[in-house]
MARTORLO-843291 format. One record per residue (C-alpha): residue in three letters; x, y, z; residue number from 1. Coordinates in nm, 4 decimals. Each point is the difference from the previous one (the first is absolute). Example, Ala and Ser with C-alpha at 12.3 -4.5 7.8 and 13.67 -1.06 7.14 Angstrom:
<nodes>
<type Ala	c1 1.2300	c2 -0.4500	c3 0.7800	seq 1>
<type Ser	c1 0.1370	c2 0.3440	c3 -0.0660	seq 2>
</nodes>
This chain:
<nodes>
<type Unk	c1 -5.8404	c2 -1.2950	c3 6.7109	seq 1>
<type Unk	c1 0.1502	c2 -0.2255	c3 0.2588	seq 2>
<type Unk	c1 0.2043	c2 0.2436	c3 0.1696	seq 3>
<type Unk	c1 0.0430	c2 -0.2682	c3 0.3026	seq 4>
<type Unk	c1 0.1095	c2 -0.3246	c3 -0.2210	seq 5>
<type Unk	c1 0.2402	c2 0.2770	c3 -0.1251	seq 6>
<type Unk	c1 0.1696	c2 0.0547	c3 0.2774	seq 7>
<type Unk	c1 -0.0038	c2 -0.3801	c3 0.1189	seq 8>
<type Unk	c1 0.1461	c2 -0.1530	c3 -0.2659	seq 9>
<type Unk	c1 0.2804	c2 0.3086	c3 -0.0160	seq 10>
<type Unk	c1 0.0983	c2 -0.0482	c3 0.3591	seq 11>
<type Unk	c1 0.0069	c2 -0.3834	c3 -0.0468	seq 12>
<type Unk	c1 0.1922	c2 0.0200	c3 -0.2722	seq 13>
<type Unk	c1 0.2664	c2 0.2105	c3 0.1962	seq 14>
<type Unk	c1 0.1237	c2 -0.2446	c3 0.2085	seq 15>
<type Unk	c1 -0.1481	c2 -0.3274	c3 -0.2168	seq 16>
<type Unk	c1 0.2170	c2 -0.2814	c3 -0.1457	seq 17>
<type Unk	c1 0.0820	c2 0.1702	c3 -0.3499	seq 18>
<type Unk	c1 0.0940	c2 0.2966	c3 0.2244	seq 19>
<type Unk	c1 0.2292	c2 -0.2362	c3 0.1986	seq 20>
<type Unk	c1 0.1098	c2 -0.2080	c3 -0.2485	seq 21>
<type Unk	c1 0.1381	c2 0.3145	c3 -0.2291	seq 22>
<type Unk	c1 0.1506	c2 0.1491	c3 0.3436	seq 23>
<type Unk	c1 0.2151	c2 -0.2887	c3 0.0280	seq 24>
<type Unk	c1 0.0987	c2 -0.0205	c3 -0.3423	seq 25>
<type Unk	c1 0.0963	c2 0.4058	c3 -0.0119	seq 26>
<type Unk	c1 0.1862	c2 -0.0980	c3 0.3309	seq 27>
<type Unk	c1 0.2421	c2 -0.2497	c3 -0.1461	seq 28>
<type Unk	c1 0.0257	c2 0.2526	c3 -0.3347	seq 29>
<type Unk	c1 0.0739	c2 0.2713	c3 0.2000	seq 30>
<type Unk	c1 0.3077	c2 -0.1906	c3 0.1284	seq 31>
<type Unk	c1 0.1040	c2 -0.0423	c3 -0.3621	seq 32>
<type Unk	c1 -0.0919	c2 0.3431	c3 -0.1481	seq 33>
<type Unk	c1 -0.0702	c2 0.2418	c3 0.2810	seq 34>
<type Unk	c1 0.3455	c2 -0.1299	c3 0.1902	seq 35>
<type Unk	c1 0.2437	c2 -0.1650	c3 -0.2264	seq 36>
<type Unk	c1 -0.1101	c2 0.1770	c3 -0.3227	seq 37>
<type Unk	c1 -0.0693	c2 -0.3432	c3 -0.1571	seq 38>
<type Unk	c1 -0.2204	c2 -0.0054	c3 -0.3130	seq 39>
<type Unk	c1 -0.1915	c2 -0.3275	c3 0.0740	seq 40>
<type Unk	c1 -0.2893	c2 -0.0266	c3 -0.2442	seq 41>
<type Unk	c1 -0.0998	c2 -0.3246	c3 0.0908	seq 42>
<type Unk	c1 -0.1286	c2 -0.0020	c3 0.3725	seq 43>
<type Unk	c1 -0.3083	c2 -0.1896	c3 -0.1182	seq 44>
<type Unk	c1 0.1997	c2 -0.2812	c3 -0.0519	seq 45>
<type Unk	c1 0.1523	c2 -0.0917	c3 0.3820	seq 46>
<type Unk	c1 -0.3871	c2 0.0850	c3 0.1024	seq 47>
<type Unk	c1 -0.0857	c2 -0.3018	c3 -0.2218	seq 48>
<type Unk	c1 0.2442	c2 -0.2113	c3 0.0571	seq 49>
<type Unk	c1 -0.1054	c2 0.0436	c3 0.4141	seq 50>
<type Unk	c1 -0.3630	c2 -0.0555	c3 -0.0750	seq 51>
<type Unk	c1 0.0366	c2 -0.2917	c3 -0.2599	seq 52>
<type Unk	c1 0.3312	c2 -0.1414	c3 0.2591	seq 53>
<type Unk	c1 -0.3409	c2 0.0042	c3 0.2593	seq 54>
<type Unk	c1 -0.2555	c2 -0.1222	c3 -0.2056	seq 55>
<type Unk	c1 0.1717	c2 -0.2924	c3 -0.1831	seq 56>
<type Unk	c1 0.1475	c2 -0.1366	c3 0.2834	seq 57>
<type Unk	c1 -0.3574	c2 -0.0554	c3 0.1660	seq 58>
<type Unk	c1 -0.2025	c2 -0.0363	c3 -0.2502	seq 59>
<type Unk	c1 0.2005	c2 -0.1994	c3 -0.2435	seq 60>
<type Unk	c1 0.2063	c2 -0.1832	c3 0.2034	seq 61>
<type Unk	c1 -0.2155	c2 -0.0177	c3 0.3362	seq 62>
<type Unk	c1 0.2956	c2 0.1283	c3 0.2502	seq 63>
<type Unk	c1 -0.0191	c2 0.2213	c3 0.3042	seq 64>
<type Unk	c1 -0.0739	c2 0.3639	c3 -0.0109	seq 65>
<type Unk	c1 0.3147	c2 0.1172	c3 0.1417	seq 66>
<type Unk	c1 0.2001	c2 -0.2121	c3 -0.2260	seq 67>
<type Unk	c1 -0.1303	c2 0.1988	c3 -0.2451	seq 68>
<type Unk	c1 0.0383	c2 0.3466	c3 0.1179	seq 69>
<type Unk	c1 0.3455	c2 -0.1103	c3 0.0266	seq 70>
<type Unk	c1 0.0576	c2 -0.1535	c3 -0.3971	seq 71>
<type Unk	c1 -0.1530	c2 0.3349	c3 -0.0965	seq 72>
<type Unk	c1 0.2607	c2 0.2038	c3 0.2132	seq 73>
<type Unk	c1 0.2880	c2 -0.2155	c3 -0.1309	seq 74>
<type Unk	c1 -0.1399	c2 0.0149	c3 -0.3609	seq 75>
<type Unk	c1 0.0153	c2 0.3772	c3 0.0365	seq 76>
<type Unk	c1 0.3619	c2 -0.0286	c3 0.0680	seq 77>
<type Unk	c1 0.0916	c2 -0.1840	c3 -0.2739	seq 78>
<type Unk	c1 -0.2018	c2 0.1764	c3 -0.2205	seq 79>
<type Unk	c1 0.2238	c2 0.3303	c3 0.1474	seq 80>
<type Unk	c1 0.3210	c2 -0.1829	c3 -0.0636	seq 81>
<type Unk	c1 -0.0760	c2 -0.0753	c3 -0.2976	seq 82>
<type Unk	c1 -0.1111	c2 0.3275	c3 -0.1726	seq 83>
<type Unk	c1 0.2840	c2 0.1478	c3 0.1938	seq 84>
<type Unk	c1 0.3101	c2 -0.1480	c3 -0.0845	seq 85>
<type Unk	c1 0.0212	c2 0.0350	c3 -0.3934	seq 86>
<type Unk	c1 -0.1299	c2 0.4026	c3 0.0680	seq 87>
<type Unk	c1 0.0809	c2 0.1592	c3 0.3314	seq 88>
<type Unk	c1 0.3781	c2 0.0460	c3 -0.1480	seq 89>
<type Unk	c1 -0.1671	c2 0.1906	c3 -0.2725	seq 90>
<type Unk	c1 -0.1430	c2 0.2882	c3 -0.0637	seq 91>
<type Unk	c1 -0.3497	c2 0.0837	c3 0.1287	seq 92>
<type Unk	c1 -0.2036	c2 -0.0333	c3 -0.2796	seq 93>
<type Unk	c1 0.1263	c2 -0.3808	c3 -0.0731	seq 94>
<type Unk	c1 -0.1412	c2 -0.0941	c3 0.3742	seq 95>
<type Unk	c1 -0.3889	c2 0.2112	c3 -0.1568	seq 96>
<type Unk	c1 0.0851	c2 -0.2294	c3 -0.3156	seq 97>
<type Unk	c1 0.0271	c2 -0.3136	c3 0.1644	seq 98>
<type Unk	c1 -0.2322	c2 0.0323	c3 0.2828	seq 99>
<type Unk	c1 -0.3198	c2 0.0725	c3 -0.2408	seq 100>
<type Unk	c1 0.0758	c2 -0.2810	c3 -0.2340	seq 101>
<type Unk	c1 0.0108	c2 -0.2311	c3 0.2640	seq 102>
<type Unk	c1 -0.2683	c2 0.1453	c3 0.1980	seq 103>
<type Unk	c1 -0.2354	c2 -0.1582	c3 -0.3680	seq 104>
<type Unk	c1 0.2353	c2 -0.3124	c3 0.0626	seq 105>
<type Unk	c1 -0.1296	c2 -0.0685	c3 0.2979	seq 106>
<type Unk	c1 -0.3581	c2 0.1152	c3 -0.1143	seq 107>
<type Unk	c1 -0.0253	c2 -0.2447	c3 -0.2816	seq 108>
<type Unk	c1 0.1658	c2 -0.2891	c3 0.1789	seq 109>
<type Unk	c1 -0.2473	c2 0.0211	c3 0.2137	seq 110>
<type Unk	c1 -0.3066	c2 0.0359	c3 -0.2303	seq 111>
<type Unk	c1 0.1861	c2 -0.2920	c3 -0.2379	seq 112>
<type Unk	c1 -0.2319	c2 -0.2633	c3 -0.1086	seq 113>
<type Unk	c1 0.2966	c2 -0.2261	c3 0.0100	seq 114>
<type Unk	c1 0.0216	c2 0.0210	c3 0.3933	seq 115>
<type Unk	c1 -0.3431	c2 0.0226	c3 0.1074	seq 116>
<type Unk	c1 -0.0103	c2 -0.2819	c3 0.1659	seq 117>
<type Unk	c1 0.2401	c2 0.1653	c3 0.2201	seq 118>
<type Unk	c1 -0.1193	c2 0.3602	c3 0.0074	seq 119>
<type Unk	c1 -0.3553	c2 0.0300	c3 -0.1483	seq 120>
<type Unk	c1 0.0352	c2 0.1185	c3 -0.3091	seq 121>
<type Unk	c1 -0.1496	c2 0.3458	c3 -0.0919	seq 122>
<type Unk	c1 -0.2892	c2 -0.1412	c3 0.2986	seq 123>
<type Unk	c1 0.2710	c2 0.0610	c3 0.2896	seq 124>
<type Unk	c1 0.0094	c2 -0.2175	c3 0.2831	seq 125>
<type Unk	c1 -0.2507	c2 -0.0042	c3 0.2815	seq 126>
<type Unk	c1 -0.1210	c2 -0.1936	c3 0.3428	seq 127>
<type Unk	c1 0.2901	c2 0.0630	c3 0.2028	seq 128>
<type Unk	c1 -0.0566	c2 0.2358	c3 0.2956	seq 129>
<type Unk	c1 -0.1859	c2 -0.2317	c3 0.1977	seq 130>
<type Unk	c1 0.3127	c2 -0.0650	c3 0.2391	seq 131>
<type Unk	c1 0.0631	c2 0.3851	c3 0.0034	seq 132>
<type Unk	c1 -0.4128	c2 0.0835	c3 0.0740	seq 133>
<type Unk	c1 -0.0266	c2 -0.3098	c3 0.2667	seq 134>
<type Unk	c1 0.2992	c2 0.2663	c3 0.2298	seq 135>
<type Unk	c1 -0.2712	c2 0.2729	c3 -0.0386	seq 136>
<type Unk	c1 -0.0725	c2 0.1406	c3 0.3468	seq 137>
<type Unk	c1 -0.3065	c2 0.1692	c3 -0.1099	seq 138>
<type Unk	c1 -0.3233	c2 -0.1645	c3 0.0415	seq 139>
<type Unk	c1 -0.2213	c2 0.0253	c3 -0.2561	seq 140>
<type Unk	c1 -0.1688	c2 0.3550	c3 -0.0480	seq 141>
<type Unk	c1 0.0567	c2 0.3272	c3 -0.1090	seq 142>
<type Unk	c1 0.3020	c2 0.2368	c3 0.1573	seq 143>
<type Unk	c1 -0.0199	c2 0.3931	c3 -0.0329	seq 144>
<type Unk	c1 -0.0849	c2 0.3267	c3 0.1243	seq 145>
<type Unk	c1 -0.3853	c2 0.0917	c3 -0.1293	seq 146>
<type Unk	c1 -0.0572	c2 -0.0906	c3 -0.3632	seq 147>
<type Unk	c1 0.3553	c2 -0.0745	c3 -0.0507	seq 148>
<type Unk	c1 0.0905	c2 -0.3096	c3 0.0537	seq 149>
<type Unk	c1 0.1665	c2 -0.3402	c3 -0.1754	seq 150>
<type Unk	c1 -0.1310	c2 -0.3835	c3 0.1237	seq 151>
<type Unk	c1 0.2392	c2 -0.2138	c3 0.2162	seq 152>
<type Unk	c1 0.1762	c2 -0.1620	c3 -0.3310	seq 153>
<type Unk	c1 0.0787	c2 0.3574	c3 -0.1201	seq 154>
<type Unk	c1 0.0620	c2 0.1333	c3 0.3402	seq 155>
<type Unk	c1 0.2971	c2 -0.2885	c3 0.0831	seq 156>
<type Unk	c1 0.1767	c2 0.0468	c3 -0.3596	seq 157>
<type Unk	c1 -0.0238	c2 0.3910	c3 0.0719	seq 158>
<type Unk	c1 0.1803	c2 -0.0333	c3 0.3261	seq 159>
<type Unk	c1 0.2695	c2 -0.2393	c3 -0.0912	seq 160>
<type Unk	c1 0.0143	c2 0.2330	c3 -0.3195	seq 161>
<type Unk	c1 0.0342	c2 0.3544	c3 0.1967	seq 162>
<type Unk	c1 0.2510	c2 -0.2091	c3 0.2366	seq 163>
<type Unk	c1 0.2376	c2 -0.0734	c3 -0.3086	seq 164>
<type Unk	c1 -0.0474	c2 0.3810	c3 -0.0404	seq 165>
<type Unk	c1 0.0895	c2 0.1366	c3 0.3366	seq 166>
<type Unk	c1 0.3156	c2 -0.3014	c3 0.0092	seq 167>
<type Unk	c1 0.1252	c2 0.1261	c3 -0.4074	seq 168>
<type Unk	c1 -0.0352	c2 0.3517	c3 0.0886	seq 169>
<type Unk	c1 0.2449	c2 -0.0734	c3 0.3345	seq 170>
<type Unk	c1 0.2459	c2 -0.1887	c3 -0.1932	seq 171>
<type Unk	c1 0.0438	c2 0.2456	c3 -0.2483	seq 172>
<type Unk	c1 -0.0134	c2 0.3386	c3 0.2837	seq 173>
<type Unk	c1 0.2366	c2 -0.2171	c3 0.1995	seq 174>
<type Unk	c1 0.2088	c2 -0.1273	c3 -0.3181	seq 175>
<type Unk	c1 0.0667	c2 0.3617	c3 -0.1954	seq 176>
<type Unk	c1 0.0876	c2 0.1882	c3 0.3477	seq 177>
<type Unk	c1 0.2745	c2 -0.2780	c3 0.0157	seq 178>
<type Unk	c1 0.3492	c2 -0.0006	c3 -0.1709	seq 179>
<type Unk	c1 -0.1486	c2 -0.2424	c3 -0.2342	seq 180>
<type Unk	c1 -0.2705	c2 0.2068	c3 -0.0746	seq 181>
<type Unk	c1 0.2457	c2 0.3273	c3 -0.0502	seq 182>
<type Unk	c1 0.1796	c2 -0.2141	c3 -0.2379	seq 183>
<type Unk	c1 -0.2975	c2 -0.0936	c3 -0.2206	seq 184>
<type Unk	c1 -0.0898	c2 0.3735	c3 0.0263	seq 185>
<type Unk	c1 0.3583	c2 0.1090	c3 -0.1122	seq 186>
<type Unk	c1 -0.0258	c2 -0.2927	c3 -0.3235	seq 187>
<type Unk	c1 -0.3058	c2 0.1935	c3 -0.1330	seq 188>
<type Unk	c1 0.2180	c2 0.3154	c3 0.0212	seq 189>
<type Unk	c1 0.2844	c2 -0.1020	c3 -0.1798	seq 190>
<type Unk	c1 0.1443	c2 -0.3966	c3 0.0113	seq 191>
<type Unk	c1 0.2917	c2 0.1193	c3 -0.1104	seq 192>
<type Unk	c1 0.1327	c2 0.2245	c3 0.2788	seq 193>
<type Unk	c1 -0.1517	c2 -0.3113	c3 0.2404	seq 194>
<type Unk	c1 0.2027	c2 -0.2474	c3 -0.2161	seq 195>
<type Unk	c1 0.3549	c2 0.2326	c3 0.0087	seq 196>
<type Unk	c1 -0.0474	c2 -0.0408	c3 0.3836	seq 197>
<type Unk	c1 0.0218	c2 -0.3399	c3 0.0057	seq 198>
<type Unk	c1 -0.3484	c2 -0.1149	c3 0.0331	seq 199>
<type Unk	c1 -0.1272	c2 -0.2943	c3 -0.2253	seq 200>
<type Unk	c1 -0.3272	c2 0.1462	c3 -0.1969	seq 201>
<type Unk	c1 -0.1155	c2 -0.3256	c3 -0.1230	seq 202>
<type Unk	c1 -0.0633	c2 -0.1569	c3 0.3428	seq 203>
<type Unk	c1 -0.1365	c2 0.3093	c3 0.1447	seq 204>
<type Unk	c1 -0.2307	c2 0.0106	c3 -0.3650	seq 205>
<type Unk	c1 -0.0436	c2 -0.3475	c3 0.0808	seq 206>
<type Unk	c1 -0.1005	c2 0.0199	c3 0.3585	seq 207>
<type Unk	c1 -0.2713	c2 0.2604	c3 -0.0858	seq 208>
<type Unk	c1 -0.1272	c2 -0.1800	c3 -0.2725	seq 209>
<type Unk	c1 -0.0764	c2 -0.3281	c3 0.1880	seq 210>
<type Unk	c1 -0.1646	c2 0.2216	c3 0.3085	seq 211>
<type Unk	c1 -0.2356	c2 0.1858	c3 -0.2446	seq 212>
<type Unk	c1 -0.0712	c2 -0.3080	c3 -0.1527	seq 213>
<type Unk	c1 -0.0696	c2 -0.1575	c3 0.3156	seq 214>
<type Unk	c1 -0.2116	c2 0.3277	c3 0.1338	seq 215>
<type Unk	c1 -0.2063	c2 -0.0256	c3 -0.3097	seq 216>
<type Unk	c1 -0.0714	c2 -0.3564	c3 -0.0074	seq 217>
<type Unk	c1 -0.2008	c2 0.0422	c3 0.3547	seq 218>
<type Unk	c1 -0.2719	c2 0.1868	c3 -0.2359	seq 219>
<type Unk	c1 -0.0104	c2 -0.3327	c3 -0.2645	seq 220>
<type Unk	c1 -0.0568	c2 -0.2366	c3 0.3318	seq 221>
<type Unk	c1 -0.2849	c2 0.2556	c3 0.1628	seq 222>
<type Unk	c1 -0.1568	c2 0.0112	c3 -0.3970	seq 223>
<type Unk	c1 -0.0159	c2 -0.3450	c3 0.0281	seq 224>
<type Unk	c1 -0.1379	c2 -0.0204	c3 0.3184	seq 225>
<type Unk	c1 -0.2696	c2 0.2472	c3 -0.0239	seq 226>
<type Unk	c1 -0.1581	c2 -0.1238	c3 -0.3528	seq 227>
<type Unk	c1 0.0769	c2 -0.3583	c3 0.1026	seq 228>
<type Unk	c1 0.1187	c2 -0.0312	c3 -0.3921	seq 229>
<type Unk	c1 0.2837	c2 0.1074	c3 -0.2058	seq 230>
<type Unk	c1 0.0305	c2 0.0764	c3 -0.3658	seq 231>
<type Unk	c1 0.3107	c2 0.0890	c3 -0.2369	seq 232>
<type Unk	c1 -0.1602	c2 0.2808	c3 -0.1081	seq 233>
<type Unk	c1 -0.0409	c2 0.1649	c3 0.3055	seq 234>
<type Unk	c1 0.3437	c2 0.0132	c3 0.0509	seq 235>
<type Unk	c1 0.0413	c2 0.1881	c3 -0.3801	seq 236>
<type Unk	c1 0.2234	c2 0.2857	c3 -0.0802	seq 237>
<type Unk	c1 -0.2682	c2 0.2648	c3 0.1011	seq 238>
<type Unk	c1 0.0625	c2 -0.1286	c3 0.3571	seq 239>
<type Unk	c1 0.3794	c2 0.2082	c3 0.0049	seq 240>
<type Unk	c1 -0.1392	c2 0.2696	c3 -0.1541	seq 241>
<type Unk	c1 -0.2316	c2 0.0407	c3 0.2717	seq 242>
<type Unk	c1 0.2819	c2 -0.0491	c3 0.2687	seq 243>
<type Unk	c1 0.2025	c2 0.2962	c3 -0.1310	seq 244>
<type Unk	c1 -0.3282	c2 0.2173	c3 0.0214	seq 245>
<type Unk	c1 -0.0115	c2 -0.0955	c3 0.2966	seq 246>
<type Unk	c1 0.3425	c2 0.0457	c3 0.1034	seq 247>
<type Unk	c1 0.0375	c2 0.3762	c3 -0.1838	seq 248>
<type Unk	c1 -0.3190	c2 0.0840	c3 0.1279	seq 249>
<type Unk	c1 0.0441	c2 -0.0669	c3 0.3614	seq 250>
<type Unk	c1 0.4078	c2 0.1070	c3 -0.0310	seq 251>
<type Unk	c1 0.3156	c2 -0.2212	c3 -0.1234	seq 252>
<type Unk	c1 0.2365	c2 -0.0442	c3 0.3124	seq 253>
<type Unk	c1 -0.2692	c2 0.0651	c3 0.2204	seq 254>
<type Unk	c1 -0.1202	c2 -0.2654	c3 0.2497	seq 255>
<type Unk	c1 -0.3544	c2 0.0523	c3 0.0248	seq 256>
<type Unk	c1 -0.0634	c2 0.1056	c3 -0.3333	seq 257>
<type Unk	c1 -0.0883	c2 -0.3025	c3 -0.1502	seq 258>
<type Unk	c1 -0.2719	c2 -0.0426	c3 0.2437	seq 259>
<type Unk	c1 -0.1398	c2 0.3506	c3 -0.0117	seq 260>
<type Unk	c1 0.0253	c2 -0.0533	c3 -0.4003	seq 261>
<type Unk	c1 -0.1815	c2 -0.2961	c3 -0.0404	seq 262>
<type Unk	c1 -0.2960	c2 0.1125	c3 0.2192	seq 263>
<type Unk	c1 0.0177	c2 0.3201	c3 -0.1971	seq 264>
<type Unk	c1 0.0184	c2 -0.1847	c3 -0.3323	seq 265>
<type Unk	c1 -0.3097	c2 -0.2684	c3 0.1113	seq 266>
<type Unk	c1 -0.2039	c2 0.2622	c3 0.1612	seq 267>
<type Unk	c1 -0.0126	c2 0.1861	c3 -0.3583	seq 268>
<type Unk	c1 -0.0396	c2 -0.2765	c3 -0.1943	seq 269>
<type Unk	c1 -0.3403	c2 -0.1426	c3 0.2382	seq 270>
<type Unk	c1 -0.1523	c2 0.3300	c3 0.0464	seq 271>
<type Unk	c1 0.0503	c2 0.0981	c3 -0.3905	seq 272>
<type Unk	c1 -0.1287	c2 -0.3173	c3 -0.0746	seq 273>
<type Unk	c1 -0.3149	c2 0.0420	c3 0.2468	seq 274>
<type Unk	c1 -0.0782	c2 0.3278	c3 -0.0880	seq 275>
<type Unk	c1 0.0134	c2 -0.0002	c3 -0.3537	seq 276>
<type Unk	c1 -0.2218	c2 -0.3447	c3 0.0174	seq 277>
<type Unk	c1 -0.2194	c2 0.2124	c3 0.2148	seq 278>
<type Unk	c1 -0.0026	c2 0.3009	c3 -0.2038	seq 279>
<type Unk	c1 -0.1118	c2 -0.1786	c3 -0.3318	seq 280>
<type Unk	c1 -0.2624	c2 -0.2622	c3 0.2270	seq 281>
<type Unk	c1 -0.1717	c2 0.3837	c3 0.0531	seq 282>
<type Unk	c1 0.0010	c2 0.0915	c3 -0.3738	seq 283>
<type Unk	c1 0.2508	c2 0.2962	c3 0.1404	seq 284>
<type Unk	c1 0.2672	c2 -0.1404	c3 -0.2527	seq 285>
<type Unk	c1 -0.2119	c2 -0.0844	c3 -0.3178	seq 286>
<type Unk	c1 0.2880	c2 -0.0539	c3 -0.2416	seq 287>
<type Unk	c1 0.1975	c2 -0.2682	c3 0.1627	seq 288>
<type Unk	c1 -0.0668	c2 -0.3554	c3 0.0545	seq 289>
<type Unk	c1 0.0515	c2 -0.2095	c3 0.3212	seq 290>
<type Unk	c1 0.2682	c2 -0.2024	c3 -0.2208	seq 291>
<type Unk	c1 0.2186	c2 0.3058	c3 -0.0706	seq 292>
<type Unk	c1 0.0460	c2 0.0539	c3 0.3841	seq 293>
<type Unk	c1 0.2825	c2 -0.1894	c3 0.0496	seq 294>
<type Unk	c1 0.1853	c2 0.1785	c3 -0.2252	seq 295>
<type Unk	c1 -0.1120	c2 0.3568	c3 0.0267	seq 296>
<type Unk	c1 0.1055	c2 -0.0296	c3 0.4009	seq 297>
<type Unk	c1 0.3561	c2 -0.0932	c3 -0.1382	seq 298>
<type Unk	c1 0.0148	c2 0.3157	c3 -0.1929	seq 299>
<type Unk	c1 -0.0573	c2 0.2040	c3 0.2984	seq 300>
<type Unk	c1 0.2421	c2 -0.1616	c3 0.1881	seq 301>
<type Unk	c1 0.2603	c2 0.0161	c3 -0.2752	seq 302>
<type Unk	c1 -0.1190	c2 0.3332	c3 -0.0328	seq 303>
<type Unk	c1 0.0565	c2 0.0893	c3 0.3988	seq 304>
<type Unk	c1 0.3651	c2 -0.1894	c3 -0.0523	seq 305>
<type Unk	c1 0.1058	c2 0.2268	c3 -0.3136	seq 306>
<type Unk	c1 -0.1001	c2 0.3029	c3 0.2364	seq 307>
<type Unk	c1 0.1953	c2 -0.1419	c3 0.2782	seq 308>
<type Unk	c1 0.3247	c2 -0.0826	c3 -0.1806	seq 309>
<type Unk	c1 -0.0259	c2 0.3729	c3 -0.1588	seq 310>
<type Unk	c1 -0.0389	c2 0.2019	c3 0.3198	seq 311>
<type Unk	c1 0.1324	c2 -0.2423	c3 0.2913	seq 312>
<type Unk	c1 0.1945	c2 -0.2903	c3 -0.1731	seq 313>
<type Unk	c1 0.1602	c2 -0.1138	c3 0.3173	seq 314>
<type Unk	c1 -0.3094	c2 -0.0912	c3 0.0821	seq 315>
<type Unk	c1 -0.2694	c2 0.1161	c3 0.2992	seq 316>
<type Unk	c1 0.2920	c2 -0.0876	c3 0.3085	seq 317>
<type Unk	c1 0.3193	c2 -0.0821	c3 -0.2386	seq 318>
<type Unk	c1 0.2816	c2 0.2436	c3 -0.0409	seq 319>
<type Unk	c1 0.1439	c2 0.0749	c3 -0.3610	seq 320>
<type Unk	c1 0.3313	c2 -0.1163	c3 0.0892	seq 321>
<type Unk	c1 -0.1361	c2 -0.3396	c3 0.0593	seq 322>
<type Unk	c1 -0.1209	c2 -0.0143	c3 -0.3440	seq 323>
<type Unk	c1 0.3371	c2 0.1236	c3 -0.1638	seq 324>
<type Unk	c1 0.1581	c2 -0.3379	c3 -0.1453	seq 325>
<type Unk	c1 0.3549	c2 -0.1137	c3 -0.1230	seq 326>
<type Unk	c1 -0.1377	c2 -0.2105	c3 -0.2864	seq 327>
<type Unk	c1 0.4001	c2 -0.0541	c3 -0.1048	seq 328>
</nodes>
């Protein structure tokens, strides 16, 4: 067995795009869920409205880079305001309701043979990181510490994506130590004590739900980036799922444990994968099939989660008073 392309490809994966790009995506949800006690099931949608904001604006239309980092941030807010002002009034689930439906909205817009001109079809959209590669301080070559190392495309989309990381994790440390923050804190709690002393829920609901969206859709622009592609079904339901594993893994209400999550969540899924490839390459696993790795290495993890939620459900640093909601 290849106990050394083990361990490679583990501790790649800990700090590799996916891991980034789900950090930044449990970031934002964590604002929802973790802080505001929102029940947003459809975080996969302001990730692809970010990438596909990037993407079509280069490679459809031929404009500048940050012109399109910018129609992705302001399609994000729309997208916000408009999933939040027919539900945030209403009860929690109706804001879970709304959010997955048009998370498959978005989705199937996107794959729609009727706009693929515009957006690729189920084929995505590529060719449109040259601008963002051509700012790539790197020269070409490999960057690492012994066998572990990325090459200088991976290495610049890896920085600016661990920078997003360090700057969302601020924001939010910065943002829930402030009145604002104790607010959002105090909605999750109980929005109707906040509302009898004259605070206004929905723009506080509001406020939290644009941030997280915002948060999140850093991980659609550094997916992008990295695979130099995007596809609608990347950006499928599964994608949320995986957030809040990541967020009740690490710890709702917790800064850092989105980030500690997703490496924890990535690091079990690569070296699961490895070692069970490795296991049956040596005949040590006659029964199973390469094909059936995938999902066997989901049923440990789900397995590890069920274990979790039974004897720590706040999660490895959460507290379970951060996971009591007012779902009123």
């Amino acid at each position: 067995m290849d106990w050394l392309n083990i361990l490679v490809t583990t501790v790649e994966a800990a700090v590799g795009v996916d891991t980034v790009f789900y950090m930044l995506a449990a970031i934002g949800l964590n604002i929802h869920f973790g802080y505001t006690g929102l029940l947003n099931f459809g975080q996969a949608a302001f990730l692809a409205v970010a990438a596909y904001g990037l993407a079509v604006t280069i490679a459809t239309f031929q404009l500048p880079f940050f012109l399109g980092i910018g129609i992705g941030l302001v399609g994000v807010v729309i997208l916000a305001l408009l999933l939040g002002i027919p539900t945030l009034r209403l009860r929690a689930d109706y804001l879970a309701i709304v959010t997955i439906a048009a998370a498959e909205i978005v989705r199937l817009i996107f794959r729609s043979v009727t706009f693929k001109e515009v957006f690729g079809g189920s084929d995505g959209r590529y060719g449109f990181t040259e601008q963002f590669f051509a700012m790539n301080p790197f020269p070409k070559g490999e960057y690492g510490i012994g066998p572990f190392g990325f090459n200088e495309r991976v290495s610049w989309v890896l920085l600016v994506g661990w920078v997003l990381v360090a700057l969302s994790c601020t924001v939010v440390y910065l943002a829930m130590r402030s009145p604002w923050g104790r607010v959002l804190k105090a909605i999750r709690e109980d929005e109707e004590a906040v509302r009898a002393l004259g605070k206004n829920v929905f723009s506080y609901k509001m406020q939290a739900l644009v941030l997280g969206g915002l948060i999140g859709s850093f991980g659609g622009f550094i997916y992008a980036l990295g695979y130099a592609s995007v596809q609608p079904d990347t950006f499928a339901t599964e994608l949320t799922f995986y957030a809040y594993t990541i967020v009740i893994l690490g710890g709702a209400a917790r800064v850092l444990g989105p980030v500690v999550g997703a490496m924890i969540f990535w690091v079990l899924l690569v070296f699961l994968g490895n070692l069970l490839n490795e296991l049956i390459g040596a005949g040590y696993i006659s029964f199973m099939e390469v094909h059936q790795v995938g999902p066997v290495r989901f049923m440990f993890v789900g397995i590890g989660l069920i274990l979790l939620l039974v004897f720590r459900p706040q999660g490895i640093f959460g507290d379970k008073r951060e996971v009591a909601l007012d779902a009123r």
